[in-house]
C-alpha positions as CSV (number, residue, x, y, z in Angstrom):
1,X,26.0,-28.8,3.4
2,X,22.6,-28.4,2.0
3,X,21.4,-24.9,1.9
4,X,18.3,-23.8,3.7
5,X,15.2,-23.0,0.9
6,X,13.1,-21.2,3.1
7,X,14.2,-18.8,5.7
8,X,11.7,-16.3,7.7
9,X,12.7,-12.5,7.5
10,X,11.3,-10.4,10.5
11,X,11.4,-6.9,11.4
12,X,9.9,-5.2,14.1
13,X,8.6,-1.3,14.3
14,X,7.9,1.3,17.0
15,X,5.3,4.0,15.6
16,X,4.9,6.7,17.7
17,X,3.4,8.5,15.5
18,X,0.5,8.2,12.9
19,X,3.3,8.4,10.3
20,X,6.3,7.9,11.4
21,X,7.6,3.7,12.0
22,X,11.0,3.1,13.8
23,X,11.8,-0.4,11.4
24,X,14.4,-2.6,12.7
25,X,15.7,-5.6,11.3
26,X,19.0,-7.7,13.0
27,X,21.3,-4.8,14.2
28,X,19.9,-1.8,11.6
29,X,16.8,0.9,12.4
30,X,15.2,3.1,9.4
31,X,12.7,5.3,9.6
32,X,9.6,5.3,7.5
33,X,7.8,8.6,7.8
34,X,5.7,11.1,5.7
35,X,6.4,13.9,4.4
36,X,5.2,17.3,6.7
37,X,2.9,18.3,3.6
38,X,0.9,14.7,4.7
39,X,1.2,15.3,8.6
40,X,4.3,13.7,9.0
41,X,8.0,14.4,10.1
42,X,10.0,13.8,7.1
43,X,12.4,11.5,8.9
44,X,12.2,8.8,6.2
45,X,11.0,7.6,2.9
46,X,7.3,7.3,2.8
47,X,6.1,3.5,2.4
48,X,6.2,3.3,-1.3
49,X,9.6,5.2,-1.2
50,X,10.5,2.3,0.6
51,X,9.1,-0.2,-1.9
52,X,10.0,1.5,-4.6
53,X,13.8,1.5,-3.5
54,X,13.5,-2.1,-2.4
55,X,13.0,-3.0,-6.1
56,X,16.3,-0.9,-7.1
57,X,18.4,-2.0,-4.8
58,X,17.2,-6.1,-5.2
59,X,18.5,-4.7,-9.0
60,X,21.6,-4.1,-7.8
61,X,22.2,-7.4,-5.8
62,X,20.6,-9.8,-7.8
63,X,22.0,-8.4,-11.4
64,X,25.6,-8.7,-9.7
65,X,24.6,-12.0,-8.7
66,X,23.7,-12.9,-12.1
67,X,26.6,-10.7,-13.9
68,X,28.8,-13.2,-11.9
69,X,27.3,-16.1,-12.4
70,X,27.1,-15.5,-16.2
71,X,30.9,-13.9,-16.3
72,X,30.3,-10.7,-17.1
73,X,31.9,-7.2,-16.1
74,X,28.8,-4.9,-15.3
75,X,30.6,-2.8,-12.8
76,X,29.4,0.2,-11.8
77,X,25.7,0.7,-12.1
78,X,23.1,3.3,-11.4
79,X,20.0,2.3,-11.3
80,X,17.0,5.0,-11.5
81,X,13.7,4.3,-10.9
82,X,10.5,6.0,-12.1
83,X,6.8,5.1,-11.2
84,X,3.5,5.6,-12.2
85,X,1.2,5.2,-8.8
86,X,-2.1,5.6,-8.5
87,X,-3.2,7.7,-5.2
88,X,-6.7,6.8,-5.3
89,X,-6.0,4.1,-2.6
90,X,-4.2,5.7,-0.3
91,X,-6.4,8.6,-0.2
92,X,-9.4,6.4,0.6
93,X,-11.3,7.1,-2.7
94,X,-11.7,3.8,-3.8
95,X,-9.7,0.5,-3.8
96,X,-7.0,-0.1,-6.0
97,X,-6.5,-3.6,-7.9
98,X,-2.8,-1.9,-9.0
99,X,-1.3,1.1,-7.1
100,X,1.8,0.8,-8.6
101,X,1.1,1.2,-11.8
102,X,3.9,1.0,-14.1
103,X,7.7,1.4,-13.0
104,X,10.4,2.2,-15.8
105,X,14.0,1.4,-14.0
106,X,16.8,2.8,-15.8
107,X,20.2,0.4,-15.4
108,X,23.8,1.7,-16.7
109,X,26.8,0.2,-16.6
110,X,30.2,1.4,-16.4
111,X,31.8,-2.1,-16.5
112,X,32.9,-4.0,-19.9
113,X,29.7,-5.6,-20.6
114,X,28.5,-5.8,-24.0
115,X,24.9,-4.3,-24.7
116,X,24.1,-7.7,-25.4
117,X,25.8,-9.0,-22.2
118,X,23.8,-6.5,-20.3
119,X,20.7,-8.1,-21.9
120,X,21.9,-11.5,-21.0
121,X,21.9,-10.0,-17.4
122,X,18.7,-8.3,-17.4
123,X,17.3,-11.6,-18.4
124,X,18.2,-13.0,-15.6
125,X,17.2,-10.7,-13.2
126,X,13.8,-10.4,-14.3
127,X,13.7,-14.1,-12.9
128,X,15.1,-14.0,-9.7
129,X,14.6,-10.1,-8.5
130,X,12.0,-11.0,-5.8
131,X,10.9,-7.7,-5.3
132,X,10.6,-7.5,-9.4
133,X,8.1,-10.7,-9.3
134,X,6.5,-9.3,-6.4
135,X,5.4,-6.0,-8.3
136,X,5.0,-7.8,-11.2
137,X,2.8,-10.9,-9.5
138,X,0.6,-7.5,-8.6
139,X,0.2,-6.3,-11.8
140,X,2.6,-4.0,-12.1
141,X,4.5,-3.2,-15.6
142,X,8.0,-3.1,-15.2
143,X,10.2,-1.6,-18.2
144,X,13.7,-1.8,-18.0
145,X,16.4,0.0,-19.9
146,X,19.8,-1.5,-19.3
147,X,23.0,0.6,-21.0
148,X,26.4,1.1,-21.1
149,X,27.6,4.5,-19.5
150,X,28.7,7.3,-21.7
């Protein structure tokens, strides 16, 4: 059976408000919303929340991917993420070539990886992540620190 190499993703969203999208996607709804500071209802993540949790958890999937492809016991992780974003965009006071301006991810492992494992891993998900090559196509610097719990 040959395996499909492009497949289209859709969501749809109801946004009753200024702020606040209803996002579905096959039987799932989440809420992307501002915070009430910004006029909104705090009933989700704010859109680059939501971006910037899209990265960490296509770091969880595809570095398990990988980690089993490659034969190695990364476990556990908990992945942090960190960014540097520039807010002159989305407060309208001037266009942004880069918003997101640097992310640093954090990655441990509680499995039986190696360190050098863990960098065989990392490796590999820098080439497959796509929401890592996305940020990165936009410019974004992405630094990631992959350890060993403890």
């Amino acid at each position: 059976m040959k395996m499909k190499t492009s497949v289209t993703l859709k969501v749809d969203a109801d946004c009753p408000s200024h702020s606040l999208a209803e996002v579905a996607t096959r039987d799932l709804v989440q809420f992307i919303d501002e915070p009430t500071e910004r006029g909104g209802t705090n009933k989700g993540f704010t859109p680059t929340d939501t971006a910037l949790s899209a990265l960490v958890g296509c770091t969880n999937v595809i570095g398990h991917k990988c980690a089993a492809k490659l034969g190695i016991d990364i476990g556990h992780l908990q992945i942090s993420a960190k960014c540097r974003f520039n807010r002159l965009g989305v407060t309208l006071a001037e266009e942004i070539d880069i918003p997101f301006e640097a992310i640093d991810l954090t990655i441990v492992s509680n499995g039986a990886a190696t360190l050098g494992e863990l960098q065989q891993v990392a490796v590999e998900v820098a080439k497959f992540c796509p929401l890592a090559k996305l940020f990165r196509s936009a410019g974004t610097v992405i630094n990631e620190d992959w350890h060993k719990a403890g």
